[in-house]
C-alpha positions as CSV (number, residue, x, y, z in Angstrom):
1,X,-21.4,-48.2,6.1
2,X,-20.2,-44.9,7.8
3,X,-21.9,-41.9,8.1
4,X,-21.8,-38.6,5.6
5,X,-20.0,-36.2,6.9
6,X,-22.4,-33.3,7.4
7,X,-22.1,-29.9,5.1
8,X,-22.2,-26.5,7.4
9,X,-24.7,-24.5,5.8
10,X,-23.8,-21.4,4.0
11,X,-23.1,-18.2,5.8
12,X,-25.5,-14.9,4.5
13,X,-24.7,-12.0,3.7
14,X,-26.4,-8.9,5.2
15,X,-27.6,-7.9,1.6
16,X,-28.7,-11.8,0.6
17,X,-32.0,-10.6,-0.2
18,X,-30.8,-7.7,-2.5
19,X,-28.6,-10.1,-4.4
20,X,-31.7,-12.4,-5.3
21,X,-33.7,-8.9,-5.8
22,X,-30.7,-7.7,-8.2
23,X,-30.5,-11.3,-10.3
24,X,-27.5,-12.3,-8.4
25,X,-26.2,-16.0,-9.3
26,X,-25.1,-17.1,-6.1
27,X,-22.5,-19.6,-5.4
28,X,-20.1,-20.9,-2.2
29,X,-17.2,-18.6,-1.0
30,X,-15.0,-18.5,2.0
31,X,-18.0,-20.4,3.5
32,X,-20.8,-17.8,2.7
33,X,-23.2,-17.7,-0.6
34,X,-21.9,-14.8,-2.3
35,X,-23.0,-13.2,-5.7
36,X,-20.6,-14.2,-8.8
37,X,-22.2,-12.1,-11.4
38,X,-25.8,-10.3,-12.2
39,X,-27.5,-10.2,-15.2
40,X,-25.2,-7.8,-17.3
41,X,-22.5,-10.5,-16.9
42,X,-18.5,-10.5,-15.5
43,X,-17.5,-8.6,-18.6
44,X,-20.0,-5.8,-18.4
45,X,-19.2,-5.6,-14.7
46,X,-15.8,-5.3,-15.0
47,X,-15.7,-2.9,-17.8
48,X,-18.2,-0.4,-16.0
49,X,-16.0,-0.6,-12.9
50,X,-12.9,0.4,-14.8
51,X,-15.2,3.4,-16.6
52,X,-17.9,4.7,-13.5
53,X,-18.2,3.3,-10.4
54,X,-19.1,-0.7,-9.1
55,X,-20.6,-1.8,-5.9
56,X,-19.4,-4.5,-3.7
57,X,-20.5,-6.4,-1.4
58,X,-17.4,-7.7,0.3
59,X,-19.0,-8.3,4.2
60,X,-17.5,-12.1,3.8
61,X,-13.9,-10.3,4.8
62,X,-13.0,-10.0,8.7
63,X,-13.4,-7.1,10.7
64,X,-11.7,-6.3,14.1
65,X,-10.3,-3.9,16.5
66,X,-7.1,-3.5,18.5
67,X,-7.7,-1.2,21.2
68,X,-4.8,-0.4,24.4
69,X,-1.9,1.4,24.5
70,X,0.0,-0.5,23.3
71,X,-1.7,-2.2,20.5
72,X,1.0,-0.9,18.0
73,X,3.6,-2.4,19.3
74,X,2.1,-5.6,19.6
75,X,0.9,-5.8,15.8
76,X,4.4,-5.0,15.1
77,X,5.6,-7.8,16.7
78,X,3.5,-10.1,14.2
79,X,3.9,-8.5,11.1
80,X,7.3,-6.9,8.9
81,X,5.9,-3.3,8.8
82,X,5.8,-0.5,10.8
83,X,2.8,0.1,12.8
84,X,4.4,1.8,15.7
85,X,4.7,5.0,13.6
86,X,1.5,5.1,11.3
87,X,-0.4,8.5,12.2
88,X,-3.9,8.3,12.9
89,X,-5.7,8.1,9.7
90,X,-3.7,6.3,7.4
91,X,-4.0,2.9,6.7
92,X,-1.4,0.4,5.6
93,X,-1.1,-3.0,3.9
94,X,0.5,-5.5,6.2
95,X,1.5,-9.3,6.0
96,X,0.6,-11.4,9.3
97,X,3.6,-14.1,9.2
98,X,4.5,-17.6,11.3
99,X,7.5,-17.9,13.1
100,X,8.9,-19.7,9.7
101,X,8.4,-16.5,7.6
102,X,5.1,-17.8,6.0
103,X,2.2,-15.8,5.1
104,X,-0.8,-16.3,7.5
105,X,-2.8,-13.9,6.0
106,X,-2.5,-10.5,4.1
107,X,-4.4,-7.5,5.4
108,X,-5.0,-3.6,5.4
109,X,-4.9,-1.8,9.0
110,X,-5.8,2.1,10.1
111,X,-5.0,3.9,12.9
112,X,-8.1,5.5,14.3
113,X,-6.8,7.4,16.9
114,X,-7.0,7.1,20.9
115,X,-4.8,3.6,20.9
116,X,-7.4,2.0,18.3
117,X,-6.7,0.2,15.1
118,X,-8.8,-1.2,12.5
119,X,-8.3,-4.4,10.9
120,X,-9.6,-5.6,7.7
121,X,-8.8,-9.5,6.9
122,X,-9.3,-12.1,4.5
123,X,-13.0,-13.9,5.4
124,X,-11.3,-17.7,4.8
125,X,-8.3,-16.7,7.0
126,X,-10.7,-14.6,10.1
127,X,-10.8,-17.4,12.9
128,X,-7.3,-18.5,12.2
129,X,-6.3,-14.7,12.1
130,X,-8.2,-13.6,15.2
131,X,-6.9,-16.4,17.2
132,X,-3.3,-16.1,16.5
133,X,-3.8,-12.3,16.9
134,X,-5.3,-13.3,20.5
135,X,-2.9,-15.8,21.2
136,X,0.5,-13.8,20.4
137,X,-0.6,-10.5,21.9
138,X,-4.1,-11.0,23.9
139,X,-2.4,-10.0,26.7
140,X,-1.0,-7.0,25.6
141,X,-4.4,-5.4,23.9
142,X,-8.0,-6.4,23.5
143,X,-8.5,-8.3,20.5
144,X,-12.3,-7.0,19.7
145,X,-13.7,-9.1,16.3
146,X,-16.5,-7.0,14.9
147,X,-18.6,-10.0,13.4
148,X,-21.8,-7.5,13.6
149,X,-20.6,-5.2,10.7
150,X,-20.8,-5.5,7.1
151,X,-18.1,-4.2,4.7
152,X,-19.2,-2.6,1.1
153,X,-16.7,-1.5,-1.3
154,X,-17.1,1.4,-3.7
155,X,-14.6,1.3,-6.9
156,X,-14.2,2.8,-9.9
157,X,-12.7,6.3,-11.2
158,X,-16.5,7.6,-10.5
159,X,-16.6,6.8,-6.7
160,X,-15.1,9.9,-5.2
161,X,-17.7,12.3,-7.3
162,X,-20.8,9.5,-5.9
163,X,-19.9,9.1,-2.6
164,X,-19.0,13.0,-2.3
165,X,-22.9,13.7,-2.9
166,X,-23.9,11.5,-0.1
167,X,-21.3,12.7,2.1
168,X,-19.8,16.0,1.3
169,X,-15.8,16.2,2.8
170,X,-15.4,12.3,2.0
171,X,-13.6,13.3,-1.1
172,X,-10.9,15.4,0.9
173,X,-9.7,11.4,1.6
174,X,-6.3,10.9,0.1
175,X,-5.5,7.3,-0.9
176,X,-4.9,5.0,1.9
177,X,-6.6,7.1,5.0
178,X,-9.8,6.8,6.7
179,X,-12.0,8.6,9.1
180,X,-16.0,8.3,10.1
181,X,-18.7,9.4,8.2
182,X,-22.5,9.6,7.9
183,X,-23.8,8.6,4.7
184,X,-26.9,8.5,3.8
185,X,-28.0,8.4,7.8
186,X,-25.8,5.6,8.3
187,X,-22.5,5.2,10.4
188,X,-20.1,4.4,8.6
189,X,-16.0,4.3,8.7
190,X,-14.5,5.0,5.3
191,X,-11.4,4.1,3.8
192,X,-9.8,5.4,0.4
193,X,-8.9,2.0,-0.9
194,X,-9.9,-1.4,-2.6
195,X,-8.6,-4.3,-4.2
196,X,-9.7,-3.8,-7.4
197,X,-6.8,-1.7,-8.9
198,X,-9.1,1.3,-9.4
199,X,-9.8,4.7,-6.9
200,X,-12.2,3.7,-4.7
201,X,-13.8,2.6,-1.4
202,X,-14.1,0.3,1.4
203,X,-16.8,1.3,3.7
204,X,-17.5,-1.0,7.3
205,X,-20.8,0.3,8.6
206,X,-23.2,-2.0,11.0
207,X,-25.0,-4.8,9.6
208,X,-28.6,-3.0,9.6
209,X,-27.7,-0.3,8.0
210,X,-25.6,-2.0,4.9
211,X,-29.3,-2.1,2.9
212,X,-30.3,1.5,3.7
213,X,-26.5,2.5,2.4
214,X,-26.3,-0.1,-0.7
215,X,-29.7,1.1,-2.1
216,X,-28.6,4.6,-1.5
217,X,-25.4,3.9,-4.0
218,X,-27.3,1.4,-6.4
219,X,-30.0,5.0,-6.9
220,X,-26.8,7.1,-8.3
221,X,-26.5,6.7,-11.5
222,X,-23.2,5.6,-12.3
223,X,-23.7,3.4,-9.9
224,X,-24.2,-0.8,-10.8
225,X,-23.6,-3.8,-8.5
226,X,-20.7,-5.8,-9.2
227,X,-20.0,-10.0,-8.4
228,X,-17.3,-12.0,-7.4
229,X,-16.4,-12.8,-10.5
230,X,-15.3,-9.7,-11.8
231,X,-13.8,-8.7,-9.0
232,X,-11.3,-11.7,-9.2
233,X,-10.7,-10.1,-13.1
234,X,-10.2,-6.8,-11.8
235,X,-7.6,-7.4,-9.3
236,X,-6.0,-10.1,-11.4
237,X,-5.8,-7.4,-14.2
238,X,-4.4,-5.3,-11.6
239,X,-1.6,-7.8,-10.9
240,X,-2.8,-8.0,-7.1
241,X,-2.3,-11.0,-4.8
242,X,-5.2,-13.5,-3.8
243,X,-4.3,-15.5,-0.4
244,X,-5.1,-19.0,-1.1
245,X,-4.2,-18.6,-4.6
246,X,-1.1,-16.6,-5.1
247,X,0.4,-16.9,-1.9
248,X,0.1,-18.9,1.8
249,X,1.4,-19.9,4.8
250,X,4.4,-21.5,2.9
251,X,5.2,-18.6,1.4
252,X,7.0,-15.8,2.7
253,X,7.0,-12.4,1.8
254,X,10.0,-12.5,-0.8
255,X,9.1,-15.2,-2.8
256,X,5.6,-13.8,-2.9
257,X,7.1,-10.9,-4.6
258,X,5.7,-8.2,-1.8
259,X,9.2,-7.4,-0.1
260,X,7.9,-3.8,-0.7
261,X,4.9,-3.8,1.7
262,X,7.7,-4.1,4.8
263,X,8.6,-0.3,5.6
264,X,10.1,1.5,2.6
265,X,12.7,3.0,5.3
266,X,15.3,1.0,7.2
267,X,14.0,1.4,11.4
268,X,16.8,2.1,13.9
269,X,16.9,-1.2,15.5
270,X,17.4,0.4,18.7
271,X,13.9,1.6,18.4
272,X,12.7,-1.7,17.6
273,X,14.9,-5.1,18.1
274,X,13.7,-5.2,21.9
275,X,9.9,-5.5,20.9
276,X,10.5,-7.7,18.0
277,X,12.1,-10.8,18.6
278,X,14.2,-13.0,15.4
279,X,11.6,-15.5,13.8
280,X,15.2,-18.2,13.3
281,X,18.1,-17.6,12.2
282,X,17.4,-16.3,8.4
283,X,14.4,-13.8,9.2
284,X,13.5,-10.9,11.1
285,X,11.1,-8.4,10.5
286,X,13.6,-6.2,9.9
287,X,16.2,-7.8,8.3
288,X,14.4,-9.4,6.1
289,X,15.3,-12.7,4.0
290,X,19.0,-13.0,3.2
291,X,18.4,-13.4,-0.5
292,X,20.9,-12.1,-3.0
293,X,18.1,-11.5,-5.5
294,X,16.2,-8.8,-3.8
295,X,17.5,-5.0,-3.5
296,X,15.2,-4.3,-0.3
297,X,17.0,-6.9,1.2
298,X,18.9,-5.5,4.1
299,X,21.9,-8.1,4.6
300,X,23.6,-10.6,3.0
301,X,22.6,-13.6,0.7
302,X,22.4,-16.4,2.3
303,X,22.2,-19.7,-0.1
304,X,20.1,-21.7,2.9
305,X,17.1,-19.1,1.2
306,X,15.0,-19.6,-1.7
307,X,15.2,-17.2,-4.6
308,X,11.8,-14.8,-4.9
309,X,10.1,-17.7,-7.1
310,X,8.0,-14.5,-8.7
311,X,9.4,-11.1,-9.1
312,X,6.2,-9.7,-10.9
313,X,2.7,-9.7,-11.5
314,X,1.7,-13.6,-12.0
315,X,1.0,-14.2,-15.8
316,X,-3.0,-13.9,-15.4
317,X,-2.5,-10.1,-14.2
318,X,-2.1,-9.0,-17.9
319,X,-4.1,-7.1,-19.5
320,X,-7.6,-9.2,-19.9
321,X,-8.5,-9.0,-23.4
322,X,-12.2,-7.0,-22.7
323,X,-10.5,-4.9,-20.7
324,X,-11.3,-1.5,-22.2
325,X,-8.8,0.9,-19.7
326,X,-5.8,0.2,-17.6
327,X,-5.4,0.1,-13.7
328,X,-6.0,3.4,-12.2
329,X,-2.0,4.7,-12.1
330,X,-2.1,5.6,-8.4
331,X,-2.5,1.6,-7.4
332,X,0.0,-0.6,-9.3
333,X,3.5,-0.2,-9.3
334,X,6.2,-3.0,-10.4
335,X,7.7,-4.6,-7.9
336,X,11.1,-3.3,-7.2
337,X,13.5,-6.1,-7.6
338,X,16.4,-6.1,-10.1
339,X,15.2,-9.0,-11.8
340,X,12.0,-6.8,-12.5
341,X,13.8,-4.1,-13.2
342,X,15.5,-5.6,-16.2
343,X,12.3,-5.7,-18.1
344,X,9.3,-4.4,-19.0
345,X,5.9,-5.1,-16.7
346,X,3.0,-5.7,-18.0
347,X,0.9,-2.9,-16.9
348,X,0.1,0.5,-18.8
349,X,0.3,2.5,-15.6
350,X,1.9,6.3,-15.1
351,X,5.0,4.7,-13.5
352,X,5.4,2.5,-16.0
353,X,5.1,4.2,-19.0
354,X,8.1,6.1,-18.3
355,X,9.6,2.7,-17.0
356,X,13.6,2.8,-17.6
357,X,16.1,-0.5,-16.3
358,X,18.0,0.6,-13.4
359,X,21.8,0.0,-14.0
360,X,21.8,-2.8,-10.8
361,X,20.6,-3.6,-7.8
362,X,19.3,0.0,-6.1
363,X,21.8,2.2,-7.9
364,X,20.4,5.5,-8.0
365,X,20.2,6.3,-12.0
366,X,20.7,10.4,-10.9
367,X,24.2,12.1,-12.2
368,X,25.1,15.0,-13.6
369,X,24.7,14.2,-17.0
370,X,20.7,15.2,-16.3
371,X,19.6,17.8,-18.1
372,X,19.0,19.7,-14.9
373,X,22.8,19.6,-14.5
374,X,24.0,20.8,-18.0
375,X,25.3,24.1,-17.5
376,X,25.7,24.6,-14.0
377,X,28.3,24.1,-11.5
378,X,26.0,21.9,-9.3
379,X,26.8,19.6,-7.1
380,X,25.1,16.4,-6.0
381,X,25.1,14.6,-2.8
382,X,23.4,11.8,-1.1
383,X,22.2,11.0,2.1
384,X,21.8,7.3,4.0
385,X,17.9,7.9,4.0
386,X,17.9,8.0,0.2
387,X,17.1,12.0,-0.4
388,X,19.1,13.9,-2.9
389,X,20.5,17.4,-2.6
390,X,22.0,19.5,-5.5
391,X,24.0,22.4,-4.0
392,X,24.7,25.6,-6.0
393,X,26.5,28.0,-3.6
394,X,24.4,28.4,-0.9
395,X,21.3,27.7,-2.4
396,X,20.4,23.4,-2.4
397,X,17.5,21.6,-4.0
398,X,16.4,18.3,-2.7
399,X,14.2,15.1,-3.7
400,X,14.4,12.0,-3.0
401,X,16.7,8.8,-5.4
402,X,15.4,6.9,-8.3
403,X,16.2,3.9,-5.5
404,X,13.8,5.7,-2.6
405,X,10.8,5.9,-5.3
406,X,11.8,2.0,-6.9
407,X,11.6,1.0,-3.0
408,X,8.1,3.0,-2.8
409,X,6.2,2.4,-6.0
410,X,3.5,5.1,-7.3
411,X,3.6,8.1,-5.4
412,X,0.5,9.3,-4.5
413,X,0.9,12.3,-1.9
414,X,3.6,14.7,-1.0
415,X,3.7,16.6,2.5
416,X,6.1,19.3,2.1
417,X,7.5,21.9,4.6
418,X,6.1,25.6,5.4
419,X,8.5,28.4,3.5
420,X,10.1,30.3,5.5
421,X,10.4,27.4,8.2
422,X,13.7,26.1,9.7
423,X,15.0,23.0,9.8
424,X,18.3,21.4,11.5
425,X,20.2,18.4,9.5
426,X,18.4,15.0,9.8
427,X,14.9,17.1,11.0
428,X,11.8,15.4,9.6
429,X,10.8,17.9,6.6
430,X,8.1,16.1,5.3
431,X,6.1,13.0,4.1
432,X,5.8,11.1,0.6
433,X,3.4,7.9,0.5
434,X,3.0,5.6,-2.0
435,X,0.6,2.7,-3.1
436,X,3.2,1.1,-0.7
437,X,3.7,3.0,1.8
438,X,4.7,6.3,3.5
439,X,7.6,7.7,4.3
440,X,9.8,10.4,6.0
441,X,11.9,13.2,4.2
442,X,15.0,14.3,6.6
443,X,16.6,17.6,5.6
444,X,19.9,16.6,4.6
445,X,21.5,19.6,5.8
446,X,20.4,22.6,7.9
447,X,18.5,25.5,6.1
448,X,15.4,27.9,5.5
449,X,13.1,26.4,3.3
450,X,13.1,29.0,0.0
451,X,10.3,27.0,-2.0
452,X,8.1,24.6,-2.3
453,X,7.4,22.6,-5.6
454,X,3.7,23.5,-6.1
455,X,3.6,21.1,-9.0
456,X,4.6,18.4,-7.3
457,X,2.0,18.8,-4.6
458,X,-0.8,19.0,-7.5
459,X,1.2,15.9,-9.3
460,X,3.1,13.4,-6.9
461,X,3.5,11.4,-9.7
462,X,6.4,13.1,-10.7
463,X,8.8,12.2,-8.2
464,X,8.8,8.9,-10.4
465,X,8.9,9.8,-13.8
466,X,11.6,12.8,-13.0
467,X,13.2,12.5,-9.6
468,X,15.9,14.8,-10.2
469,X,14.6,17.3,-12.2
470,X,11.1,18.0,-12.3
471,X,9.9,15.7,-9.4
472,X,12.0,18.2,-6.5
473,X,10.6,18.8,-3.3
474,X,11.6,21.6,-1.4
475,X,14.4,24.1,-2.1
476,X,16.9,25.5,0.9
477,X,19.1,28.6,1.8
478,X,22.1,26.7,3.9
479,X,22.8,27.8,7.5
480,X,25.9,25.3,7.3
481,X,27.2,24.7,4.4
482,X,30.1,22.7,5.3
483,X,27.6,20.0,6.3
484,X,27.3,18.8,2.6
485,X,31.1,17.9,2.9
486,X,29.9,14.6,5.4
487,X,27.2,13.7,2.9
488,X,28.0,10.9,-0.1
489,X,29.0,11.5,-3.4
490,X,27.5,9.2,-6.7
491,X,29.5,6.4,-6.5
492,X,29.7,6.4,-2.4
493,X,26.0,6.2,-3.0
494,X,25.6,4.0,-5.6
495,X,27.5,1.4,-3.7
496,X,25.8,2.3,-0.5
497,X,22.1,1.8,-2.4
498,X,23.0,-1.3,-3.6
499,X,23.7,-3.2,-0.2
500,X,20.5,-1.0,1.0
């Protein structure tokens, strides 16, 4: 008669004893007891979450640091996004991949500054992350797991105006940055983000001090603790992707349906190729899969590739039926594939409700025929980097394609030039990011910047529901006019865009 194998005991939390305090049922996760649900039950949970603000407790997930000079470069080398360029203070979703294209894990990473970057990884994927991390680029960076910290998460359209009275300038956070706070006479590092599908945040602070801080939110009064339970809802409502579940280490990043978190913009691969080498013959971090079904692709189909096997939000991310509001707009976008395009998703967001089919694969949907064209002797051009410019004499608006903002999903911040500044053609004029990602605007032609759209600023949003007409982002004198002759017309374009 052998022996029973014998059970690990359950991890705890730093905030066990609150849960039991707050009527927490407890149950196994990712190897630690972790609260399901308190007494007011998933549904009340969920629904004050999507109408104030919910508190959880998410120190399960894995926390480490990359610190050397070149720590970018090395994450780079294990992961289908850019790292190399993120400016200190953003933060980015990433996929860590195997040399077959799988997914290893998904994650979010900031850079802090002073060669540092923050990690934040799934708690059943941490050991297996941190030593791939160490064995792939130990020797390029320290590889610094912060098992000592605890990670809260603050969500809900209510968390900016809550955690602003605790820590007055933590509101100034845009979506997808972070920086160091004190809150409630804690250390803490904040990030504008969550998994939940609403505004919010994710807040890593030292293990001691999680109490002090989660007593401190639970005291506001839109304020309530939130399980596991609805936090799977909430994300599933959002049409978000649980590693384990929805995707793993046999799946690769364009089957999974999140060919959009590699960079929105195509990397010169002479600034890259040398530090990331091909993962076999149909994948590179660059490249991408050769699949003929996906317009982010970047080369040709290849039929020795699997078809994405899900294009869209998996059929449990509908709407749940006590769901009483959708998805805050700023974090859920359709994906961008053609097959997507050619219907409806689920979701009730911004984007979506002024959703329109694309007419194929990246074509650019912008003509003349927009009403901003009728009556004028505009004319439209197109550059490789996907910005628009309308030229009227020596005067030129620009914005950037139906295809750029398709690529980018849900614009959430625009960074537009000074008026009155300068700029030569292919000069970095600004910075749109998205729940996606973040990307550079190149003038496409040399000129004085004239004006700025001022609504745009106040309202990214509107680079997707009216790219070409009210969603503009910067308007130009020409210095050289005759540069607009090398740039592409509609159809150039619209061929170009579709092998983009």
């Amino acid at each position: 008669m052998s022996e029973a194998t014998p059970v690990a005991p359950l991890l705890q939390l730093p905030l066990a004893d609150l849960h039991l305090e707050l009527g927490a049922r407890m149950v196994p996760f990712a190897g630690y007891s972790m609260p399901v649900q308190y007494p007011s039950g998933l549904v009340a949970e969920h629904r004050h979450t999507r109408t104030a603000a919910g508190l959880f407790d998410v120190s399960h997930m894995g926390q480490l640091r990359l610190e050397g000079a070149d720590a970018a470069a090395a994450l780079e080398t294990l992961m289908p996004v850019d790292v190399i360029d993120l400016a200190p203070g953003k933060q980015r979703y990433g996929l860590l991949t195997n040399d077959d294209g799988g997914i290893i894990d998904d994650l979010m990473f900031v850079n802090r500054g002073e060669c540092d970057l923050f990690l934040i990884v799934n708690g059943a994927c941490k050991a297996g992350d941190v030593a791939h991390i160490e064995a792939r680029i130990g020797s390029r960076c320290d590889v610094i797991p912060l098992p000592h910290r605890a990670l809260l998460a603050l969500q809900g359209p209510q968390a900016a105006a809550v955690l602003e009275r605790l820590a007055p300038g933590v509101g100034q956070l845009v979506f997808m940055t972070g920086a160091a706070f004190q809150i409630a006479g804690c250390h803490c590092f904040v990030t504008r983000s969550g998994y939940t599908g609403e505004d919010g945040f994710e807040i890593s602070l030292p293990q001691g001090e999680a109490e002090t801080l989660a007593r401190a939110l639970l005291a506001e009064p839109e304020v309530a603790p939130v399980g596991l339970g609805a936090r799977n809802s909430l994300r599933l409502e959002a049409g978000l992707c649980l590693y384990g579940n929805d995707i793993d280490d046999t799946t690769t990043p364009v089957e999974a349906g999140l060919n959009w978190s590699r960079s929105a913009v195509p990397v010169p691969a002479c600034n890259r190729r040398a530090q990331t080498p091909e993962k076999g013959s149909d994948w590179s971090p660059w490249n991408g899969y050769r699949c003929a079904n996906t317009s982010n692709c970047r080369s040709k189909a290849s039929p020795s590739v699997k078809p994405p096997a899900a294009c869209s939000p998996p059929p449990s991310a509908s709407r749940l039926p006590w769901a009483t509001s959708s998805p805050s707009s700023r974090k859920l976008a359709p994906p961008s594939t053609p097959s997507c395009a050619a219907r409806r998703c689920r979701c009730r967001c911004a984007r979506c409700r002024s959703f329109r089919p694309v007419t194929g694969a990246g074509r650019s949907n912008l003509s003349c025929s927009h009403p901003a064209y009728k009556g004028t002797d505009a004319m439209l051009k197109f550059t490789e980097n996907h910005e628009w410019i309308k030229v009227e004499g020596e005067s030129a608006t620009v914005g950037i394609t139906q295809h750029a903002q398709d690529a980018l999903g849900d614009v959430v911040f625009v960074d537009l030039p000074e008026v009155g500044s300068s700029h030569a053609k292919g000069d970095t004029a600004g910075v749109v990011e998205s729940v996606k990602a973040a990307a550079d605007i190149y003038m496409p032609a040399s000129g004085e910047v004239t004006e700025v759209n001022e609504a745009l600023r106040e309202d990214p949003a509107l680079a997707n529901s009216d790219p070409l007409g009210a969603g503009w982002f910067f308007r130009l004198k020409l210095t050289k006019p005759a540069e607009i002759e090398a740039l592409m017309d509609e159809t150039s374009y619209s061929d170009f865009s579709a092998k983009a």
